[in-house]
N, C-alpha and C positions, 0 to 999 in steps of 0.2 A: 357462589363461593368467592370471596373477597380475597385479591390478590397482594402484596404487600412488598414494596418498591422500595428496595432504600435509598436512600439520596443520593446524586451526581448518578445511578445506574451504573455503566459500565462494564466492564469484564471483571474487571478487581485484580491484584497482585498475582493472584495464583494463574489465571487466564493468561495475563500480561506474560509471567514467566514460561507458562505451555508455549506463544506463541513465538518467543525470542527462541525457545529448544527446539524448537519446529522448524524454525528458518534456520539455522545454525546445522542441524541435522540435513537439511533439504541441501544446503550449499554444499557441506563434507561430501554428501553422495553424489554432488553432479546432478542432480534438479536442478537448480538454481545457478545461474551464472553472470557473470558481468552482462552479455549483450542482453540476459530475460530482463534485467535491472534496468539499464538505459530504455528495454521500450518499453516497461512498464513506466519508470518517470516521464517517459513519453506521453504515452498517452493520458495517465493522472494530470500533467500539465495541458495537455489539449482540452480534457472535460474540464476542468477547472478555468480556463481561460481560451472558452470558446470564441468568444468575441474577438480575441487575438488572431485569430485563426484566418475568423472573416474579413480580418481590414488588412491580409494577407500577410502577418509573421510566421514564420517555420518556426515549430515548436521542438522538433524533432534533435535529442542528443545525441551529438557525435561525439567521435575521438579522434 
């Protein structure tokens, strides 16, 4: 059975907006906070910019 893909993929608009009411929702309730933010871009910056890491810069957001 043949699958059928439509162009660029992606989540699409309705996904997009699930996932903004999701985190919106997550941050009202206290899931979500300033410090989960900073060591999440934390570490996004670290896997993205390994190599930084190794020629010793601290990637690490403060305040």
């Amino acid at each position: 059975m043949a699958r059928r893909f439509r162009p660029g993929g992606g989540i699409g608009i309705v996904g997009l907006i699930y996932l903004v009411i999701g985190v919106f929702v997550a941050w009202d309730r206290g899931y979500i906070d300033a410090d989960l933010l900073r060591r999440v871009a934390s570490a996004l910056l670290a896997v993205l910019l390994w190599f930084l890491i190794l020629l010793g810069v601290d990637l690490h957001i403060h305040t």
